[in-house]
N, C-alpha and C positions, 0 to 999 in steps of 0.2 A: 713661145708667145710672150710677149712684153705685158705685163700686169698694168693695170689702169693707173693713170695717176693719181697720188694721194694728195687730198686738200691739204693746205700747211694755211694759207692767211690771206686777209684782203690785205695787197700793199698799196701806198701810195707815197707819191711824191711830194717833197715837203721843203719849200725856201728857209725856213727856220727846224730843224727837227726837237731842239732844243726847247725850242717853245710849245711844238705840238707836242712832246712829250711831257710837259710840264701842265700842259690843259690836260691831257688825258688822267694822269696821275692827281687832278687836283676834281675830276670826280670820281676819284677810286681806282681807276684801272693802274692794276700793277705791271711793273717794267721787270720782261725776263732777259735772262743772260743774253747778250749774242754771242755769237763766234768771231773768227778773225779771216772770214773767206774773206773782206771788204776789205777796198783802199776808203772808200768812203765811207763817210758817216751813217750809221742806220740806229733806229732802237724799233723793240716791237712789246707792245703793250697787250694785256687782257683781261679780260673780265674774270677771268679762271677755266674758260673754255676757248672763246672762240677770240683769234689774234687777228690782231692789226701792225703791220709792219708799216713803217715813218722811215724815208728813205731821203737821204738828202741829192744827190743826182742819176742814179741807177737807171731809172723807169721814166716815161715820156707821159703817163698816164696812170690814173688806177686800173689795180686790176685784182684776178682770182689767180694767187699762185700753189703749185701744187710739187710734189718730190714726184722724178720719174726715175725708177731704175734706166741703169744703161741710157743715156740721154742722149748720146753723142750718136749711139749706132739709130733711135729714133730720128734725130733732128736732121743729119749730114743726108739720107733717102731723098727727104722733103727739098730740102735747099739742090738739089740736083735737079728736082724735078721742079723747080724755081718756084715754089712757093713761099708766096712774098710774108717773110722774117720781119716784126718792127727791130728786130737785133736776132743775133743768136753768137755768143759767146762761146767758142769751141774749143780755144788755143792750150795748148800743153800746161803752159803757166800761168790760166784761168780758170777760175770757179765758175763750170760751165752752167749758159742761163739758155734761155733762148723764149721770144716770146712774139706773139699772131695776137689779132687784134677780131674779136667778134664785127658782124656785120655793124654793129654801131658805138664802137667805140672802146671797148670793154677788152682790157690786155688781158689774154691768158698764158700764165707764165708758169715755164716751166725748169724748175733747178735739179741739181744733179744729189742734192745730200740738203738738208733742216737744216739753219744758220742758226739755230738758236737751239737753247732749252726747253725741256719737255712744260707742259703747260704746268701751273701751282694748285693747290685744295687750299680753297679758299674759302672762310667762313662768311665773309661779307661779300655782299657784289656790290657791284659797284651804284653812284645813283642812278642810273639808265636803266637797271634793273639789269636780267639777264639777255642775252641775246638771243632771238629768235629767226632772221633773218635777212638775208640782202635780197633788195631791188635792184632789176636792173635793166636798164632803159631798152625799149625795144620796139621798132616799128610793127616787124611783120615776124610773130610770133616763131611759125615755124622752121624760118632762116636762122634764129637763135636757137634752137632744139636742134636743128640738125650740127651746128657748128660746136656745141657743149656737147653734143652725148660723145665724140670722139677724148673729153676729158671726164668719162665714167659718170656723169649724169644719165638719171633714168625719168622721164618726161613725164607728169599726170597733168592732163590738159581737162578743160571745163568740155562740158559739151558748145558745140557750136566752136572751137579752142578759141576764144576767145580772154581767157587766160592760163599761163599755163606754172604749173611749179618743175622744177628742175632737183632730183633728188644723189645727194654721193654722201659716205660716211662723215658724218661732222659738217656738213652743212646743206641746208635749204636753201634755194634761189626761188626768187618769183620772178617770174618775166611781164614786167607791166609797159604798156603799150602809149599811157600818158604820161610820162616820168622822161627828164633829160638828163637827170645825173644820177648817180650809183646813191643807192639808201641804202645805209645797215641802219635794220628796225630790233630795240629794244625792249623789253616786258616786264616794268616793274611791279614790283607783288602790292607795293601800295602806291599805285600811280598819282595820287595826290600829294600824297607826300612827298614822292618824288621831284612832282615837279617844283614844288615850293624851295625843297634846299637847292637843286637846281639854281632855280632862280636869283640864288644867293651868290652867287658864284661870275654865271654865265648867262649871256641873253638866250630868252628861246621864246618860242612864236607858236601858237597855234595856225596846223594847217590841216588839211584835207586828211591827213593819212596819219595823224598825229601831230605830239609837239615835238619842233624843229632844231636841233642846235646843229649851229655850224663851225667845225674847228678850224682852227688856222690855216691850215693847208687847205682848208674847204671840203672835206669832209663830210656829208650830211650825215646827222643823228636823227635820227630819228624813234622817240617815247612812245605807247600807244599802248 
């Protein structure tokens, strides 16, 4: 039996990575090793736990990627039985990927081996505070739970499931139903203070679910 997939990081796609990695690092978040599976450009940034991979053409969208053993004898059943692939990279002399797309939008990708180094113990977090968890956009709650638990998510819905949280080692999902773009929401220990250096820095906006910043790539941050 093939073991669940392991969460690795939210990646996203990035026209400049140099510069998105230069906003991330300029509120704290530190840059770990990668590896050299890439022809392309990548860096992956963190808080001391939870990672963001900055990818210069890889991936068509953000998403949730995770390490699958054996990947190829997973993936190659699927593609036979024509389950529509936004890619799946299988070839001899590739660093196999392959990645499906949630009912609304949301790449769930999945690699054959970590492109990077283990995460760092870090005394400072970063100004966002620590991370707490991703949003992520969703019409009809439980067409998103059925399409994530097959990537080791275990579902606690409200009564009425009118909202629902998504649970795997090393991260939380919330599945929010008025939300068009992916939030990763942060929890600083003194969110005023936060916000104030914040603001020294980088624009950010009060909204509904907290304060806003938006990175380069576009990104939503989300303080609260």
């Amino acid at each position: 039996m093939t073991e669940a997939p392991q969460f690795l990081e939210f990646s996203v796609p990035c026209p400049d990575v140099a510069e998105s990695l230069a906003w991330y690092q300029q509120l704290g978040f530190a840059e770990l090793l990668t590896g050299d599976m890439r022809t392309s450009h990548y860096a992956v940034v963190t808080d001391g736990d939870f990672c963001i991979g900055l990818y210069e053409n890889d991936y068509p969208a953000p998403g949730l990627s995770f390490v699958q053993e054996n990947l190829s004898s997973r993936v190659r059943p699927q593609l036979l039985a024509e389950t529509p692939f936004v890619f799946a990279r299988l070839g001899e002399d590739e660093f196999h990927e392959a990645a499906l797309t949630d009912p609304y939008g949301t790449l769930a990708i999945l690699l054959e081996a970590r492109t990077f180094s283990g995460t760092i113990n870090r005394a400072d977090t970063p100004l966002t505070g620590c991370f707490s968890h991703v949003a992520l956009p969703c019409m009809q709650i439980q067409n998103s739970i059925v399409f994530w638990r097959d990537y080791g998510f275990i579902a606690v819905t409200s009564e009425g499931q009118e909202h629902a949280e998504l649970h795997t080692p090393g991260l939380l999902v919330q599945l929010v139903p008025d939300i068009r773009a992916i939030e990763l929401h942060f929890k600083p220990a003194d969110r005023e203070g936060c916000i104030r250096s914040i603001e020294t820095l980088h624009s950010i906006r009060q909204t509904r679910a907290g304060h806003e910043l938006i990175a380069p790539e576009g990104t939503r941050i989300i303080v609260s």
